[in-house]
C-alpha positions in Angstrom: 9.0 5.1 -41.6 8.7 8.7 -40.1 11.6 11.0 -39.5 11.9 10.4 -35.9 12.0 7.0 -36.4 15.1 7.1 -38.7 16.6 9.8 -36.0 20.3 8.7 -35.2 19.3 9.2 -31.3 22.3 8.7 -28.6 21.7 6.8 -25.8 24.0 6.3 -23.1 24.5 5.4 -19.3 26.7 7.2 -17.0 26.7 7.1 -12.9 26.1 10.0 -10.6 26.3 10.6 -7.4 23.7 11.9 -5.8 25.3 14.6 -3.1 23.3 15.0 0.6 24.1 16.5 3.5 24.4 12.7 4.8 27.8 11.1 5.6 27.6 9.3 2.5 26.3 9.8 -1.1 24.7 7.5 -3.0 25.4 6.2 -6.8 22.4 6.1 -9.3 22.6 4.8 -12.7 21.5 8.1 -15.4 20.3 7.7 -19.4 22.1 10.5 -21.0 19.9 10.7 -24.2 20.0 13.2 -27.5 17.6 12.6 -30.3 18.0 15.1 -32.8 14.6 14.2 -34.6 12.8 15.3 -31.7 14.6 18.3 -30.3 18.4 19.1 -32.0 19.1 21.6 -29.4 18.2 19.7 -26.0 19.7 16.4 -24.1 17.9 14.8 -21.4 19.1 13.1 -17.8 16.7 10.0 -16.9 16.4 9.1 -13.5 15.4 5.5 -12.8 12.7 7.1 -10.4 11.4 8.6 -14.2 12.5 11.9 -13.8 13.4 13.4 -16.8 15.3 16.5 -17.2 15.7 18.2 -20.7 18.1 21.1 -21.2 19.9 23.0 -23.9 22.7 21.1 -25.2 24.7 24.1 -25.2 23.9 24.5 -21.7 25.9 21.1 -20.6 28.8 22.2 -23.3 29.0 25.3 -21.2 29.0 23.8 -17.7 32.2 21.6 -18.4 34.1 24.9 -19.0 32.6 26.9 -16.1 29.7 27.6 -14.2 26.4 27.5 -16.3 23.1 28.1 -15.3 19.6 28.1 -16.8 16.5 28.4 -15.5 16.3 25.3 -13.5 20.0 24.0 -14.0 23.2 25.0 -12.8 26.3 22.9 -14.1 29.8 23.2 -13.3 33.3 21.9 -13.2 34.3 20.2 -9.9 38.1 19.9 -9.7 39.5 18.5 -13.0 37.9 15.2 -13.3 34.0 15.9 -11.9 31.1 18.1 -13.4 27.9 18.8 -11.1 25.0 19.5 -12.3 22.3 20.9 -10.2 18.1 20.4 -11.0 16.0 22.8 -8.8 12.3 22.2 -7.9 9.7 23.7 -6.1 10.3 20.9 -4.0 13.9 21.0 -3.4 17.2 20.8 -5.2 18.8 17.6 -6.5 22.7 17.7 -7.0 24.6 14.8 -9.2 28.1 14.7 -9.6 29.4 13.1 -12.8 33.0 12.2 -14.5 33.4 15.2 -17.3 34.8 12.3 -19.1 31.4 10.3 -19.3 29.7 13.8 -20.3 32.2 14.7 -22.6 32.0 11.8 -24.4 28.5 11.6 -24.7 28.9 15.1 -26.0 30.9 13.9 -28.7 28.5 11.4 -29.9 25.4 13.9 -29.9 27.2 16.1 -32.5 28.5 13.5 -34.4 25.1 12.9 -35.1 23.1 15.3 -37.5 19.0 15.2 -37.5 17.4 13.2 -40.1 16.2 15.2 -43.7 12.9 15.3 -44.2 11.3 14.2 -47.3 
């Protein structure tokens, strides 16, 4: 069996909401996934349109605090109970609000985790 395959990854599901300029906004379903045996320092959003977005764990860790950008990705506290995070392309800009507690606690989970020892 190879180290990734013993990797303790995390997978979990949490629902955003996309925000438009629309009346309404629209819920979608996101994998919130950290595999340490691939890349310790990154967590990735999965889209069921197969986007995948892969960031800097500390980047997300920041954005629950306060406003937190990286290259692509802006993250921030909404109010006391929301987080948004923001992906940019060079075709537009995507913005998903979350409940901090979902991210939080899938936080929690990715460092309770450590990556696997290679032989």
């Amino acid at each position: 069996m190879t180290a990734a395959a013993q990797s303790p990854a995390v997978e979990e599901h949490a629902k955003g909401l996309i925000i438009t300029d629309a009346p309404l906004s629209r819920a979608v379903p996101v994998s919130l996934r950290y595999d340490p045996g691939t890349d310790p320092a990154a967590v990735r959003f999965a889209f069921p349109s197969g986007t995948e977005w892969s960031f800097p764990r500390e980047l997300l860790e920041s954005g629950l605090r306060a406003p937190a950008h990286r290259e692509s990705i802006d993250i921030w506290p909404c109010g006391r109970v929301q987080t948004v995070v923001e992906f940019h392309t060079d075709d537009g800009v995507a913005v998903v609000q979350f409940d901090t507690s979902a991210l939080t606690r899938f936080l929690k989970h990715t460092y309770a985790v450590r990556a696997p020892i290679e032989a």
